[in-house]
N, C-alpha and C positions, 0 to 999 in steps of 0.2 A: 504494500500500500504506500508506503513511504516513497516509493522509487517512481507512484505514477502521481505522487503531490500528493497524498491524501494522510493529513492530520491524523500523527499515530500516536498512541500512549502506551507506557504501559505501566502497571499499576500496579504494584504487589500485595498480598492480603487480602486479594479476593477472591474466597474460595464457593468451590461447586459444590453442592450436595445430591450426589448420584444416588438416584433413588429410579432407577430407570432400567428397562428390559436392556437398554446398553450396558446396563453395569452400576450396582448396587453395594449393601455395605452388609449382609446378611448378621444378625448378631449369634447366630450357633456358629460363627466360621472363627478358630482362633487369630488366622491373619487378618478376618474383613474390621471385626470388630474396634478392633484400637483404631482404624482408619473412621469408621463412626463416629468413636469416642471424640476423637480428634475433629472433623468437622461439627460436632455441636457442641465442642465447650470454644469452635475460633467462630462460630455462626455474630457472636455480637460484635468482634472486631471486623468479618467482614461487613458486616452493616456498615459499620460507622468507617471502613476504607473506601467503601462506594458511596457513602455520605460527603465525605470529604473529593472525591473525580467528580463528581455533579456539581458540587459547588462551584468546581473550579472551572469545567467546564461549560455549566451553566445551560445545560439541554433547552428546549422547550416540550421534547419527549424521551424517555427511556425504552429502548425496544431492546425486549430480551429475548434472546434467538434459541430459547432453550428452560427446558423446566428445571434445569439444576440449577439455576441459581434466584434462590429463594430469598437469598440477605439482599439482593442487589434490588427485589422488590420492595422488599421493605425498604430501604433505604431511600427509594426513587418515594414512596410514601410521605416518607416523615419529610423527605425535603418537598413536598408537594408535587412534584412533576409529573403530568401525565404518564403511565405506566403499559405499552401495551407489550404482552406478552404472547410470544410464539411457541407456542404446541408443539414440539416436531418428533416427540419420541412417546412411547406405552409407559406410565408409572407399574412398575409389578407392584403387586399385590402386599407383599411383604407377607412377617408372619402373625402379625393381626390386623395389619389394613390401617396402621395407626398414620404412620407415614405419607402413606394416599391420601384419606382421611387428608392430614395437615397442608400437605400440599393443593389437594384440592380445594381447599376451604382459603389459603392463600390466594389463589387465582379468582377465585367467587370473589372476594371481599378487597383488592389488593390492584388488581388489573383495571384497567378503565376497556380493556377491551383485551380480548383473547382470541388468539387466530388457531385452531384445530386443522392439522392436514389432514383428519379423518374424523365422520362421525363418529366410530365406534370409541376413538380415543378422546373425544368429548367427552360423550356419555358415560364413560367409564372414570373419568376423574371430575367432572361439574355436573352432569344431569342435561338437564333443558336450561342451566339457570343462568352460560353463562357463554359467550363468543359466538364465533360463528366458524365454519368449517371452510375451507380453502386447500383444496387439494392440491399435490404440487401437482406443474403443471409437465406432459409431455404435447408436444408439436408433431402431432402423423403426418402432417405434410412432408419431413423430411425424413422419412422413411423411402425408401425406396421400393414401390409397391410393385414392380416391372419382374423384379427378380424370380425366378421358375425357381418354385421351392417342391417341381415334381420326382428329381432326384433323391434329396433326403427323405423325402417321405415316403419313396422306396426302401429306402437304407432303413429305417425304422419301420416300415412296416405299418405308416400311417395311412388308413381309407382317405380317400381324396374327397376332398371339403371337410377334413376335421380337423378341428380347434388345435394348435399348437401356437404351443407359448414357450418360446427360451427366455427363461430366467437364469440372471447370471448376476451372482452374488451371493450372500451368506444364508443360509436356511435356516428357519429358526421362525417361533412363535411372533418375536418383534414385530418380524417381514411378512405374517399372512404366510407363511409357507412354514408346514407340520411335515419333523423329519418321519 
């Protein structure tokens, strides 16, 4: 960003709280647990280090690109400034939902607006109560629809006119795809 002009910071003491199908802090794991411990006894300084980057930079919005950071919502709070927050990954469930629970009830009460790239990942952290859904987006225009896909689907053993879909990436509950 820097190299195309574009005003970079960076800011120590502001930390994430993973509570996410990416990657969580389970408290039966002996290694995840101190890493928990550790983000909520630093959860009030990072408030008050995202307290102090807002000042300085003086927003008229806070957009957070991600549900793990929950101090930096509150923080954009207490200093007033609009708050709108980006959905873009599943809260797990944890091992009582307390966590969910907190976070979802952060986003209801804390966000001035919430953008979901999936209904189900609304509904499953706010209800009806709160954002609205915006899926990413893909462009099929620039797909190349020309391409004779009647060879592979020889090679595989596909009936001609049936649904095939390459997926290419990680599998897993996160992605809608069950190994």
């Amino acid at each position: 960003y820097r190299n195309a002009g574009i005003e970079t910071l960076y800011w120590p003491g502001i930390d994430d709280f993973m509570h996410t199908t990416g990657g969580w802090y389970p408290i039966y794991n002996p290694l995840e647990f101190p890493k928990l411990l550790k983000r909520v006894l630093r959860f009030r300084s990072s408030v008050r280090a995202t307290e102090a980057l807002i000042r300085q930079v003086q927003p008229d919005i806070v957009h957070l690109n991600s549900l793990i950071l929950p101090s930096c919502a509150v923080a954009a709070k207490r200093c007033g400034v609009a708050l709108v927050w980006h959905v873009r990954e599943s809260v797990v469930p944890g091992h009582f939902g307390i966590r969910k629970w907190w976070l979802g009830r952060l986003v209801k009460r804390l966000a001035d607006e919430a953008i979901f790239i999936s209904s189900d990942g609304r509904r499953l952290l706010v209800g009806d109560q709160k954002g609205v859904v915006i899926p990413n987006f893909v462009d099929f225009a620039q797909f190349d629809h020309t391409i004779d896909g009647t060879p592979t689907r020889a090679e595989l053993a596909l009936p001609p006119g049936a649904k095939a879909i390459l997926f290419l990436g990680g599998r897993g509950v996160i992605k809608g795809v069950f190994p």
